[in-house]
C-alpha positions in Angstrom: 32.3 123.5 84.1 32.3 126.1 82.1 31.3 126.0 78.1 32.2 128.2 75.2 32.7 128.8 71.5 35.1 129.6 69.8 37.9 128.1 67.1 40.5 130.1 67.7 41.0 131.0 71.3 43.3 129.2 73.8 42.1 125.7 74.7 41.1 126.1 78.5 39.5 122.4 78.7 39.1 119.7 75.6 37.8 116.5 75.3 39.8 113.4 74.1 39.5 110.2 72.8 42.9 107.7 73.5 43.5 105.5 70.5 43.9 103.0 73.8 39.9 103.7 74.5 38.6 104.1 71.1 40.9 101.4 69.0 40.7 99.2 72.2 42.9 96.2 70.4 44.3 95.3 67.3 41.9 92.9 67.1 39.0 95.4 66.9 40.5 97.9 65.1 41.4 94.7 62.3 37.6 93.9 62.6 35.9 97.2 61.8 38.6 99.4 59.4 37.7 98.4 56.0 33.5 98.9 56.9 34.6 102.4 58.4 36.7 103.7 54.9 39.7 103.8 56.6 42.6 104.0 54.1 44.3 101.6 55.3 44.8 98.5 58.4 45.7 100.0 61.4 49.3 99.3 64.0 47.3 99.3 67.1 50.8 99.8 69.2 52.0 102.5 66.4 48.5 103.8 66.9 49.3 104.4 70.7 52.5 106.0 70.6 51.1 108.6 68.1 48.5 109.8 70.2 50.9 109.9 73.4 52.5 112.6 71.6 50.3 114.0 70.5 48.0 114.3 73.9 51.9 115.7 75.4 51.4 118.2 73.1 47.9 119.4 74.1 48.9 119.3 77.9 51.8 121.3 77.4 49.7 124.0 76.7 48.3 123.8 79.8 44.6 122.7 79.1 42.8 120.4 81.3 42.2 117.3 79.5 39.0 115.3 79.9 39.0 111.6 78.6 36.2 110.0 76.8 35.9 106.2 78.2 35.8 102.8 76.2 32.1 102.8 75.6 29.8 101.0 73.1 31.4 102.7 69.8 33.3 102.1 66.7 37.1 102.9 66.2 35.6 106.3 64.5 35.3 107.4 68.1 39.1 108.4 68.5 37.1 111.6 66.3 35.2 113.1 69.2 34.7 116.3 67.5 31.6 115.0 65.8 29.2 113.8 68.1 28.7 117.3 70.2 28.9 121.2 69.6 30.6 123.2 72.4 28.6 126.6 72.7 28.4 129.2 75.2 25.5 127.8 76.5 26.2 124.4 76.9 26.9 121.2 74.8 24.8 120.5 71.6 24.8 116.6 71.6 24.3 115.5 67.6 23.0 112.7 65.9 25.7 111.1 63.2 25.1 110.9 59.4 27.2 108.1 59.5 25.2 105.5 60.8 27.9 102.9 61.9 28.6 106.0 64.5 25.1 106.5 65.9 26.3 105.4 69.5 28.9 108.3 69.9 26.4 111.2 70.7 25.0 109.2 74.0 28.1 108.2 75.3 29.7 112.2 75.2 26.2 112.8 77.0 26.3 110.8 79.6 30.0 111.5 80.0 29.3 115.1 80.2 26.9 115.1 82.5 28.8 112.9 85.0 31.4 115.8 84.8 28.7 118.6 85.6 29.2 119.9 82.1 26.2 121.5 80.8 23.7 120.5 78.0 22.0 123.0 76.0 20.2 120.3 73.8 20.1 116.8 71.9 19.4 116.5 68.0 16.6 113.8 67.7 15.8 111.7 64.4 15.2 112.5 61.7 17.7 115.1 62.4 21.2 114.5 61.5 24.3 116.7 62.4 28.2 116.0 63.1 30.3 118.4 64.7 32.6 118.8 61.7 30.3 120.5 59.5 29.9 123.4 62.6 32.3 126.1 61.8 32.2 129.0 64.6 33.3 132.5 62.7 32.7 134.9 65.5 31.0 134.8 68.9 27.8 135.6 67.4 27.6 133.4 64.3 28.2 129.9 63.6 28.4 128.8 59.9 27.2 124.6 59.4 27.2 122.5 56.4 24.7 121.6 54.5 26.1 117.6 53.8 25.4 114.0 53.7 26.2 114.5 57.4 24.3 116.8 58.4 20.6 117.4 57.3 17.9 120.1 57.1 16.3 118.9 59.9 19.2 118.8 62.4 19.9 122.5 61.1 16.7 123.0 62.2 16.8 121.6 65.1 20.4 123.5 65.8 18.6 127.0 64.7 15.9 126.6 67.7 18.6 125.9 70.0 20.8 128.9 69.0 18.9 131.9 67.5 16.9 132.4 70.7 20.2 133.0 72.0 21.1 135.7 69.2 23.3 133.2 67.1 23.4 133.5 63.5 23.3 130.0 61.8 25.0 131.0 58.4 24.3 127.5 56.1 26.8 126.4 53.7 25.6 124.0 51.0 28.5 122.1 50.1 29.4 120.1 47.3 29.0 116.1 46.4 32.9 115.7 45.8 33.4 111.7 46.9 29.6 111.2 47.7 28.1 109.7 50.3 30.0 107.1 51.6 33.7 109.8 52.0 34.0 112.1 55.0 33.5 115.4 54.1 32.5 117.6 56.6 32.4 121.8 56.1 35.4 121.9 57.8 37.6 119.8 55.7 37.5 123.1 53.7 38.0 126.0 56.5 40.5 125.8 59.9 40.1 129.4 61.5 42.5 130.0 63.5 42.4 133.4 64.8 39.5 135.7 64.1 40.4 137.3 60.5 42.7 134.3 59.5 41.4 130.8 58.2 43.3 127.8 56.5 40.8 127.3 53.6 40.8 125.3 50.4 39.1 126.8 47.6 38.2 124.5 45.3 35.8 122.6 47.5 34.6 125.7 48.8 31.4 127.6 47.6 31.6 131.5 46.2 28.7 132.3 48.4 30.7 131.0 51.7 34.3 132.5 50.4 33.0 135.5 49.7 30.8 136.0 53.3 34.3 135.3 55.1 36.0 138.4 53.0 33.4 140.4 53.8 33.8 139.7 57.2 37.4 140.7 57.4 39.0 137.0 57.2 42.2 136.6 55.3 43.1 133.3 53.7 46.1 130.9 54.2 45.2 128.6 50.8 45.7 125.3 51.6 47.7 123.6 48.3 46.0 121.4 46.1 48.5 118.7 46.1 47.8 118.7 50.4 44.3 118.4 50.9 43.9 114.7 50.7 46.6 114.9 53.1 44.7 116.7 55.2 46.9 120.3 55.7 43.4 122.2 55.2 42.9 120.8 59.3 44.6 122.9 61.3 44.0 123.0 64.8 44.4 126.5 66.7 45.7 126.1 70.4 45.2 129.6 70.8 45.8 132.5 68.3 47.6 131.3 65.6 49.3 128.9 67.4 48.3 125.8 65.2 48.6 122.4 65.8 49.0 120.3 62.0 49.7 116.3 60.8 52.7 115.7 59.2 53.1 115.4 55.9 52.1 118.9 55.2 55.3 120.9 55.0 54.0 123.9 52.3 50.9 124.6 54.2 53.2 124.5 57.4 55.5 127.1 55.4 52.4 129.3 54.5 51.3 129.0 57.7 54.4 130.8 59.7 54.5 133.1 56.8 51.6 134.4 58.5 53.3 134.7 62.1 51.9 131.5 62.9 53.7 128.8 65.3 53.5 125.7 63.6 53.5 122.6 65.5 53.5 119.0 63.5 52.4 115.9 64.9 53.1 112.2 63.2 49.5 110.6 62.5 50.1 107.9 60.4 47.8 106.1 62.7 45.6 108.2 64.6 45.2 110.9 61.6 46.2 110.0 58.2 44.6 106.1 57.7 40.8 107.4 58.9 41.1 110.6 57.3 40.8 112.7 60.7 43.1 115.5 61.8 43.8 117.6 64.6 40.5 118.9 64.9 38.6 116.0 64.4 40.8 114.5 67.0 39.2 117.1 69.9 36.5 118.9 71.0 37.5 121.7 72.5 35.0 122.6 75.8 36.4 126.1 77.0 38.5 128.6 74.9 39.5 132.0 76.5 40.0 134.8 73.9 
């Protein structure tokens, strides 16, 4: 199967989590919420109907859908973003920050290779990395957070897999905000979703970094203050600027299609809002075609 990077292009093939295989039952999403930050107690069945729409949505595009099984994980594993990087080359398989998550990154590799989907390489301790803090700007460079995620180590690690490959790993020290125990990964701050246009919120987001994307030609829909928390700055792109957002959002929505974007909201109470993971944490995207 084949492998690519990209944020922005149309989602050929993505990878899924069902709140079915990752909550598994009320009873274990009651059991692990509070340990995991989550906002609030999770509806199991609300959980369920939510992410039935919102998987209907991502098959109406026509992608091919492949579904991570129940495994040996948390209820964080509904956010299958963060345990591997999809690059032209092959999947990157990380190693969590968050420790409580550790078991992610094996399951995705052995569910990967059952599939035939290549694997470029595996970050090993003491590297850490999470696929939220890797931020592809172009086919040639790749921009990753420097957080209590993701270490120097598992940059490191990530530069020897890539560079030999002519990638540019562009690092982005980001800022303490919440601290260690909050979820604040480099793309809580940038969605691009085409390639001169990126959802970004500034005030979390460092001069060095803003200013690299304007000279690079990207243009900026400013997600509004009063909207991060809920989570408008995660924007998913289905293809060019065809962008996939949680309810709740409504001026970043209107900001959005004053852009010539088709904006398409989702409810995620549930699935999104509670554990603080949108539409992008929600996927990994295997195969875009630009």
């Amino acid at each position: 199967m084949i492998t690519s990077h990209s944020e922005y292009g149309q989602i050929k093939s993505i990878l899924l989590k069902s709140a079915t295989n990752a909550f598994e039952s009320q009873e274990k999403a009651d059991g692990e919420w509070r340990d995991l930050n989550y906002l609030e107690k999770i509806d199991y069945d609300h959980s369920k109907k939510e992410y039935r729409t919102f998987k209907e949505i991502i098959s109406a595009e026509g992608a091919q859908i492949l579904n991570l099984p129940k495994a040996d994980t948390t209820i964080d594993s509904i956010y299958c973003r963060d345990a591997s990087i999809a690059t032209d080359f092959g999947m990157i398989i990380c190693n969590m920050g968050k420790g409580a998550r550790s078991t992610e990154p094996l399951a995705q590799k052995v569910f990967f290779e059952s599939k035939g989907i290549p694997v470029l390489g595996t970050i090993e301790s003491p590297g850490t990395l999470e696929g939220g803090d890797m931020c592809w700007l172009d086919e040639k460079t790749l921009a990753v957070g420097l957080t209590y995620r993701t270490n120097q180590s598992g940059i490191s690690q990530l530069k020897s897999l890539l560079e030999p490959n002519g990638i540019e790993v562009l690092v982005v020290d980001l800022p303490h905000y919440k601290g260690k125990d909050d979820v604040f990964h480099l793309m809580s701050v940038i969605s691009p979703i085409d390639k001169d246009l990126a959802v970004i919120y500034s005030p979390l987001m460092p001069i060095g970094f803003r200013e690299a994307l304007l000279n690079r030609g990207f243009s900026f829909v400013e997600c509004p203050a009063e909207e991060f928390e809920s989570m408008g700055c995660n924007v998913l792109a289905l293809a060019q600027r065809k962008v996939l957002v949680v309810s709740g959002n409504p001026r970043t929505a209107s900001l959005l299609q004053a852009k010539g974007c088709e904006v398409i909201v989702y409810e995620g109470e549930e699935i999104s809002q509670k554990g603080c993971g949108g539409p992008t944490c929600l996927t990994r995207p295997i195969n875009r075609e630009i």
